[in-house]
N, CA, C and O atoms as a CHARMM CRD file, in Angstrom:
* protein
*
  232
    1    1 UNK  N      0.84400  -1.17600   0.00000 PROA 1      0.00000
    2    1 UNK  CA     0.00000   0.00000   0.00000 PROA 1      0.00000
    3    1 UNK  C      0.89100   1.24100   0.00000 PROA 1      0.00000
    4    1 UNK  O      1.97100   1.17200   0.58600 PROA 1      0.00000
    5    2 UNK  N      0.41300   2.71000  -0.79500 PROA 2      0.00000
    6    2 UNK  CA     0.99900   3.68900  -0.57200 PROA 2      0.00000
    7    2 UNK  C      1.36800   4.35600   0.13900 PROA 2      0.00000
    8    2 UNK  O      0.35700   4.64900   0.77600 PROA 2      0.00000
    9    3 UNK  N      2.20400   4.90300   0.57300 PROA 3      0.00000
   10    3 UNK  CA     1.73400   6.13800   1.78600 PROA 3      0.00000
   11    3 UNK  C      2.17100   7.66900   1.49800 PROA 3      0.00000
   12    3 UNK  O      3.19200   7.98600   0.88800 PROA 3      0.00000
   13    4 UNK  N      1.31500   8.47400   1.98900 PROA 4      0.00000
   14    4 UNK  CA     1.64700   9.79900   1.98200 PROA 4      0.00000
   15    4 UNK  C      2.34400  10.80900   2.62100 PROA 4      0.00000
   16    4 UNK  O      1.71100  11.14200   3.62200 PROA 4      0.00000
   17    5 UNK  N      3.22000  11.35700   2.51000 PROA 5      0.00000
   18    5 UNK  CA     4.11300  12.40900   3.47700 PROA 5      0.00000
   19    5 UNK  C      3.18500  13.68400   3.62100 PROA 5      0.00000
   20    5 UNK  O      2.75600  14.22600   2.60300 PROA 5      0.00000
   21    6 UNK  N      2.85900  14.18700   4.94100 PROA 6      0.00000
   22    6 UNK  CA     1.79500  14.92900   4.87200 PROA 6      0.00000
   23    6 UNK  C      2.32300  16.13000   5.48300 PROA 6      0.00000
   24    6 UNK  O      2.61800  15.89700   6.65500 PROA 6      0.00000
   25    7 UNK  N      2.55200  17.31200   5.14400 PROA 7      0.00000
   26    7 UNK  CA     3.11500  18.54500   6.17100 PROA 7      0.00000
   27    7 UNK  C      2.15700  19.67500   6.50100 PROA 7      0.00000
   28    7 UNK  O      1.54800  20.30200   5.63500 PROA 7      0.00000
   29    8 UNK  N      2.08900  19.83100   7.40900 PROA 8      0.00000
   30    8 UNK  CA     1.19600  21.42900   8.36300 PROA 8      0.00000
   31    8 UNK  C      1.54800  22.58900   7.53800 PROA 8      0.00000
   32    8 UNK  O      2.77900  22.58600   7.52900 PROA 8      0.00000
   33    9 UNK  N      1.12600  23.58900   6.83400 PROA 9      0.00000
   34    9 UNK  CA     1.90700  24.60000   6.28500 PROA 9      0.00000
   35    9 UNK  C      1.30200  25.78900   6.62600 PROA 9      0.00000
   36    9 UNK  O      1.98400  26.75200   6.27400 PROA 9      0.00000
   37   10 UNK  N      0.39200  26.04600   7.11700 PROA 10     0.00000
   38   10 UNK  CA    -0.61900  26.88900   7.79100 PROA 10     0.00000
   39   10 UNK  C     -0.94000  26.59500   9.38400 PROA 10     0.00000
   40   10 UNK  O     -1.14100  25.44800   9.78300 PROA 10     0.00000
   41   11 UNK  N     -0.96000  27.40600   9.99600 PROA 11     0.00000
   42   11 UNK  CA    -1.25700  27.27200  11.40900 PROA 11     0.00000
   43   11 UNK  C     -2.54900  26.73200  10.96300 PROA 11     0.00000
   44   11 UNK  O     -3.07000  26.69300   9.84800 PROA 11     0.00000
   45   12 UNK  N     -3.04300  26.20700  12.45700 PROA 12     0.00000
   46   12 UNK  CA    -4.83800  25.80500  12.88200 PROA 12     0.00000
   47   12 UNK  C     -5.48300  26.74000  13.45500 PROA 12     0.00000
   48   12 UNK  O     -6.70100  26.73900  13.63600 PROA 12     0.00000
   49   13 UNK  N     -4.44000  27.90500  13.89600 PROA 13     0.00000
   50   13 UNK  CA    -4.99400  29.17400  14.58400 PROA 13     0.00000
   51   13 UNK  C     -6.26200  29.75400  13.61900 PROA 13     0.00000
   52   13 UNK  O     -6.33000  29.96600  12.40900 PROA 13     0.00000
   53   14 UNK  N     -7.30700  29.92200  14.81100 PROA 14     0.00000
   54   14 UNK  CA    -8.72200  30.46300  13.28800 PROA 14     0.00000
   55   14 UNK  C     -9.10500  29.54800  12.76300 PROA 14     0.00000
   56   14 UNK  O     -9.66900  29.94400  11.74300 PROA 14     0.00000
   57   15 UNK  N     -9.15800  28.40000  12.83800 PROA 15     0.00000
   58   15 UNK  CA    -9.55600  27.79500  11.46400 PROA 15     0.00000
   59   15 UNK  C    -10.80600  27.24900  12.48900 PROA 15     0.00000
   60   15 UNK  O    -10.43400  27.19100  13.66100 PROA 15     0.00000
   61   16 UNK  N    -12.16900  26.85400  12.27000 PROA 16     0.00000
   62   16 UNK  CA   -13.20100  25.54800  13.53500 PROA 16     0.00000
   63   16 UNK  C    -12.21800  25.02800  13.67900 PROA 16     0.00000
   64   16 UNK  O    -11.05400  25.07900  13.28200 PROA 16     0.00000
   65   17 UNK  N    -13.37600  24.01800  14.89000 PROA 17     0.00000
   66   17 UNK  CA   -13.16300  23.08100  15.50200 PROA 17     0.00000
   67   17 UNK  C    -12.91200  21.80200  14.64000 PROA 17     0.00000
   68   17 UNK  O    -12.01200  20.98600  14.84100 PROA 17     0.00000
   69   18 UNK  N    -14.13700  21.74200  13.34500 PROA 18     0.00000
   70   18 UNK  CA   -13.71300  20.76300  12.89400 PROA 18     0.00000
   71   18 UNK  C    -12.27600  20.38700  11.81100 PROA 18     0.00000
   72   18 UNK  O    -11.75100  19.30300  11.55500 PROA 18     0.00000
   73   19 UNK  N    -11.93000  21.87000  11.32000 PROA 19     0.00000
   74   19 UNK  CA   -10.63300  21.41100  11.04400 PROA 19     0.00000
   75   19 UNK  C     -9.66600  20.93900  11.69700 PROA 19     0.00000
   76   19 UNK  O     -8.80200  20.08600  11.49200 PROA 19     0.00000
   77   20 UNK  N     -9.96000  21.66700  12.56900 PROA 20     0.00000
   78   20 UNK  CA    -9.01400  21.05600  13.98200 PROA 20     0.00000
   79   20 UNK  C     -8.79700  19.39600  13.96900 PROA 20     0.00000
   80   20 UNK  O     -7.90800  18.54700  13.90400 PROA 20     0.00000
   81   21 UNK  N     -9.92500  19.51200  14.05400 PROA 21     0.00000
   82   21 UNK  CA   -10.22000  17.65900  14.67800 PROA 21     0.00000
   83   21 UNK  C     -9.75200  16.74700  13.76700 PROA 21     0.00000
   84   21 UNK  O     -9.50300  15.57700  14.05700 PROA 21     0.00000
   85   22 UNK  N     -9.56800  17.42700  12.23500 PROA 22     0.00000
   86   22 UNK  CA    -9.04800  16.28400  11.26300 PROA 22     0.00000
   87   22 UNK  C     -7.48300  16.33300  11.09500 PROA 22     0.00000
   88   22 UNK  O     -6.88600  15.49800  10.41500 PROA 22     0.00000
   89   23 UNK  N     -6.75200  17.53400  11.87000 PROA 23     0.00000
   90   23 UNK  CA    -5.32300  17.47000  11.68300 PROA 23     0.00000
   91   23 UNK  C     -5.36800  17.16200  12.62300 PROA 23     0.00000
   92   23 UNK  O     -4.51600  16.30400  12.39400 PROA 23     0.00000
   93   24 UNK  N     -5.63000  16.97800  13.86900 PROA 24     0.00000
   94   24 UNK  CA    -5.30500  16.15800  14.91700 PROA 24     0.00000
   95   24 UNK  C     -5.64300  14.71600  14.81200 PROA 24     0.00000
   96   24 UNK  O     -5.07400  13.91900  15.55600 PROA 24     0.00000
   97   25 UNK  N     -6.56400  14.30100  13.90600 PROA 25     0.00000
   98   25 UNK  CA    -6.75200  12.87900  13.52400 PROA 25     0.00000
   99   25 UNK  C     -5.51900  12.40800  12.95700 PROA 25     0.00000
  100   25 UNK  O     -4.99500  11.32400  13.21600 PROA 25     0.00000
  101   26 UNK  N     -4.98800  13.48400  11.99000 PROA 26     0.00000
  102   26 UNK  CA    -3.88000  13.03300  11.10800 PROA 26     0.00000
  103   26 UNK  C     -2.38400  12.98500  11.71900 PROA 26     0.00000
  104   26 UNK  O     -1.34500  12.60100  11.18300 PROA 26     0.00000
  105   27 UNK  N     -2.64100  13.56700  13.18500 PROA 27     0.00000
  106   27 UNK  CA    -1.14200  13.68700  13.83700 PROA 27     0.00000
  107   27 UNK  C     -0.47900  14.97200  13.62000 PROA 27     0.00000
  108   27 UNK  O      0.72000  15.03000  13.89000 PROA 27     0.00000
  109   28 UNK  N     -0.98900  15.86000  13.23800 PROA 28     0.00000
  110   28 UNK  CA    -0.18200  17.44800  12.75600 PROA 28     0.00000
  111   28 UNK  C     -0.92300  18.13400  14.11000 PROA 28     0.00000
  112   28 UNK  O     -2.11000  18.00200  14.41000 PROA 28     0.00000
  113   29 UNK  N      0.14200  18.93600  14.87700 PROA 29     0.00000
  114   29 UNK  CA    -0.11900  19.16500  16.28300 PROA 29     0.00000
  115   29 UNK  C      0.80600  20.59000  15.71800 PROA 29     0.00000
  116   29 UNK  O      0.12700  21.61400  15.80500 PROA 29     0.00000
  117   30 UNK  N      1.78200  20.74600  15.33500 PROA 30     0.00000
  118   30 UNK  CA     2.04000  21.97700  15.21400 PROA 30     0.00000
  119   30 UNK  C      2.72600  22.24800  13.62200 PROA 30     0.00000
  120   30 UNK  O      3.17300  21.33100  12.93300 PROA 30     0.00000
  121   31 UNK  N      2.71000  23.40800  13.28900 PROA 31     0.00000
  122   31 UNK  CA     3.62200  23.71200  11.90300 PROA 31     0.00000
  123   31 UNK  C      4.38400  23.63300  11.47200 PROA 31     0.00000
  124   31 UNK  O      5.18200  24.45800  11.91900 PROA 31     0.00000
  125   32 UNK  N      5.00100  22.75400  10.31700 PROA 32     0.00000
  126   32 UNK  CA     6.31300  22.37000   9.87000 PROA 32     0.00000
  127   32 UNK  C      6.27700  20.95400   9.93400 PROA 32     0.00000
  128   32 UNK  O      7.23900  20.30700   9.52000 PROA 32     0.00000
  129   33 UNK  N      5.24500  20.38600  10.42100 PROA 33     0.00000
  130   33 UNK  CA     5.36000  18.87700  11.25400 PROA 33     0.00000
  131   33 UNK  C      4.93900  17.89800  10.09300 PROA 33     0.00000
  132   33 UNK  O      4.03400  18.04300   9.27100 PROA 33     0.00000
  133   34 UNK  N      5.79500  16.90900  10.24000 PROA 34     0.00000
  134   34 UNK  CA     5.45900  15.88300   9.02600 PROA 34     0.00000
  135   34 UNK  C      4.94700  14.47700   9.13600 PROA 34     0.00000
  136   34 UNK  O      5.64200  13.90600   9.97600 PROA 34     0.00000
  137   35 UNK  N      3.97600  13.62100   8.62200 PROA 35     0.00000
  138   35 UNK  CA     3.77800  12.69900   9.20100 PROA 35     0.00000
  139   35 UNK  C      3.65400  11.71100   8.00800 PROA 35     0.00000
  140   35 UNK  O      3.18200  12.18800   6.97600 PROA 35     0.00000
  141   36 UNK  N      3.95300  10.61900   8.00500 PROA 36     0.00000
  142   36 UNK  CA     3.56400   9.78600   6.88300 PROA 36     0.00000
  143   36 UNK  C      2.37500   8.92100   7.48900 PROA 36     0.00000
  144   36 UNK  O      2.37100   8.32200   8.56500 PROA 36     0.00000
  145   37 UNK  N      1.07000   9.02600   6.25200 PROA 37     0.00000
  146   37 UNK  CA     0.00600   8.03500   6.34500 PROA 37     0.00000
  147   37 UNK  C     -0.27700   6.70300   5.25200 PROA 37     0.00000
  148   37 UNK  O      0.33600   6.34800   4.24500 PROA 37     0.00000
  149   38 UNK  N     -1.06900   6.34500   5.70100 PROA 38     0.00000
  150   38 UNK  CA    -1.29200   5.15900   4.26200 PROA 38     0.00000
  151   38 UNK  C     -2.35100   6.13800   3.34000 PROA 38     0.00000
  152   38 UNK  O     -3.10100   7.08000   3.59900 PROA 38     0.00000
  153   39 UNK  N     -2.05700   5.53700   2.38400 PROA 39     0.00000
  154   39 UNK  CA    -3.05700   6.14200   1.30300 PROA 39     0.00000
  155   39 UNK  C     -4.44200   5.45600   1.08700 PROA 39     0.00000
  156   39 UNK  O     -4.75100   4.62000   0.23700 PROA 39     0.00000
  157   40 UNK  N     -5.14700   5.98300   2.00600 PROA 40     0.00000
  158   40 UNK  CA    -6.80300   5.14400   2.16100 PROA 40     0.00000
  159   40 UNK  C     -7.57100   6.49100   1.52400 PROA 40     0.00000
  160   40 UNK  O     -7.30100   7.68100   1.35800 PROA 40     0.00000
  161   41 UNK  N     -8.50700   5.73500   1.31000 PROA 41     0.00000
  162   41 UNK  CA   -10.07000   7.10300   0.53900 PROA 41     0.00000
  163   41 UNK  C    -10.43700   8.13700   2.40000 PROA 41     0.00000
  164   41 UNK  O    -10.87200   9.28700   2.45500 PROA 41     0.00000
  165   42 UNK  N    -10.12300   7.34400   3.50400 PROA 42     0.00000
  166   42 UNK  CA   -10.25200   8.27400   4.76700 PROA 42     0.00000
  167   42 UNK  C     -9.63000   9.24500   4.63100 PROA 42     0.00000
  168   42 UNK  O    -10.14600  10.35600   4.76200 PROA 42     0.00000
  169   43 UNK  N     -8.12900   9.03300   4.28100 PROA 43     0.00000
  170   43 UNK  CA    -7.14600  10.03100   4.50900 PROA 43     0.00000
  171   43 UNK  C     -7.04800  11.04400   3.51700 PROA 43     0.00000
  172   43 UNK  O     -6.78800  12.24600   3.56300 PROA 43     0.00000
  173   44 UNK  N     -7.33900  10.20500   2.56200 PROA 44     0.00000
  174   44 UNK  CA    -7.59300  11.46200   1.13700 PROA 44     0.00000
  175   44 UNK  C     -8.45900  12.60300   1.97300 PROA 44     0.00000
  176   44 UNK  O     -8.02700  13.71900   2.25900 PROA 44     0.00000
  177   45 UNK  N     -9.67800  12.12500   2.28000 PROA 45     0.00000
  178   45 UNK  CA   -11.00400  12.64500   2.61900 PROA 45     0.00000
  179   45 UNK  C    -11.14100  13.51000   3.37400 PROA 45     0.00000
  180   45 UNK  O    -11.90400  14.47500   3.41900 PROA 45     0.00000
  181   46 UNK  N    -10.07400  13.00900   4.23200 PROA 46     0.00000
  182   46 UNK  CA    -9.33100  14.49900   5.85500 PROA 46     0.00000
  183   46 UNK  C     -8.31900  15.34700   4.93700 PROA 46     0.00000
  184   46 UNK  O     -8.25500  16.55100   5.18200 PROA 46     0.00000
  185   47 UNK  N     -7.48100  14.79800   3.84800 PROA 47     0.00000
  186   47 UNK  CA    -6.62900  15.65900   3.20400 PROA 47     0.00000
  187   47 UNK  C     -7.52600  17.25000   2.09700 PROA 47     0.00000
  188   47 UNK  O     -7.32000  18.45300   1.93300 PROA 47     0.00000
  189   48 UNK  N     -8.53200  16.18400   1.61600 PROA 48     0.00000
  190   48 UNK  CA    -9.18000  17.25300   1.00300 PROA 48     0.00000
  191   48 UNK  C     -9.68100  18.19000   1.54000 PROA 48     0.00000
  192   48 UNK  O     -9.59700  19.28700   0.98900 PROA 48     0.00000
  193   49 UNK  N    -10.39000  18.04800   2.84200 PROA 49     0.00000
  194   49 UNK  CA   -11.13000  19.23500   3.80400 PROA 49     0.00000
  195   49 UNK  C    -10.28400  20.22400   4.41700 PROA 49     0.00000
  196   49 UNK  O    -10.80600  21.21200   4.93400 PROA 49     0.00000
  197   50 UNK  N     -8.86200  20.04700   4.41600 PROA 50     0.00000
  198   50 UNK  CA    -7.80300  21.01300   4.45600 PROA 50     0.00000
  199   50 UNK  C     -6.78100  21.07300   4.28700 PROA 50     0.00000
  200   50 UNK  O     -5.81400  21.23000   5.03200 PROA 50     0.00000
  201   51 UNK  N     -7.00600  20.83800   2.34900 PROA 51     0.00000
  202   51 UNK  CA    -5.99500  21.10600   1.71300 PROA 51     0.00000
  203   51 UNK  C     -5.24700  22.85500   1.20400 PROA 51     0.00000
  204   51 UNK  O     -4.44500  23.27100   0.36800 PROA 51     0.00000
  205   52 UNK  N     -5.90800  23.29400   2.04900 PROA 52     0.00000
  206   52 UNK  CA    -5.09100  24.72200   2.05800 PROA 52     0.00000
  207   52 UNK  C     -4.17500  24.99500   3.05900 PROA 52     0.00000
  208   52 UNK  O     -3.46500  25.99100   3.20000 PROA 52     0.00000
  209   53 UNK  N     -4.29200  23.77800   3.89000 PROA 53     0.00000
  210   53 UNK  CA    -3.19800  23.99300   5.14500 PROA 53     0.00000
  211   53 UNK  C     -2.25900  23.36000   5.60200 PROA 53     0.00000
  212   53 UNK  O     -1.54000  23.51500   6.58900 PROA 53     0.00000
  213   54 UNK  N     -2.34600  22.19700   4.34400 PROA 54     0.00000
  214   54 UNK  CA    -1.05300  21.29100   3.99100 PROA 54     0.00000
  215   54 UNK  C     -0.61600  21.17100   2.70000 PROA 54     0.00000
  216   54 UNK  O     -1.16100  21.45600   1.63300 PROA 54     0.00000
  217   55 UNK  N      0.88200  20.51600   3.07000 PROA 55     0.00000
  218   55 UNK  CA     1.03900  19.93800   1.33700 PROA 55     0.00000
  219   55 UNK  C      1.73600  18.64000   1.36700 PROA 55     0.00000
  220   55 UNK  O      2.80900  18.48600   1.95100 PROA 55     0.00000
  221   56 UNK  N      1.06200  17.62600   0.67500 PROA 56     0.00000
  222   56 UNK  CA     1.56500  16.82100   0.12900 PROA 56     0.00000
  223   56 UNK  C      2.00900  15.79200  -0.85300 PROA 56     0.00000
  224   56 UNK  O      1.70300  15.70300  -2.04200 PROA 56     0.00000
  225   57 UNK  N      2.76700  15.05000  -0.15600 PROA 57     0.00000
  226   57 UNK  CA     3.78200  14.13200  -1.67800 PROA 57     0.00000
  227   57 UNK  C      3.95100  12.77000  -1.17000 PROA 57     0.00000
  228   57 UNK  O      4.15200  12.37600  -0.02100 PROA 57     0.00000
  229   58 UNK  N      3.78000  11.91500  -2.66200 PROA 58     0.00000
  230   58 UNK  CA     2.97400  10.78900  -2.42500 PROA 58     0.00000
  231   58 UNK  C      4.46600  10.08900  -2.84700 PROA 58     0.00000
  232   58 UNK  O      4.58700   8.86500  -2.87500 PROA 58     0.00000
């Protein structure tokens, strides 16, 4: 299976609660922070809802 390198590039400062809740699902706790996931349709799914506040490479 794939996995994705996922980085914080935007604070969470301001943003809801529920964005919140999906970078903390994903393990991004502060900015700059990198995490590798598997590449599931979940993670896409948390990636898409705030993809302005990360970037990543597969």
């Amino acid at each position: 299976m794939s996995e994705l390198k996922v980085t914080l590039v935007k604070s969470s400062i301001g943003q809801c609660e529920k964005m919140k809740g999906r970078l903390l699902g994903m393990g991004l706790t502060k900015r700059e922070k990198t995490v590798v996931l598997k590449d599931t349709p979940e993670v896409r799914g948390m990636i898409a809802k705030v993809a302005h506040l990360v970037r990543v490479e597969e």
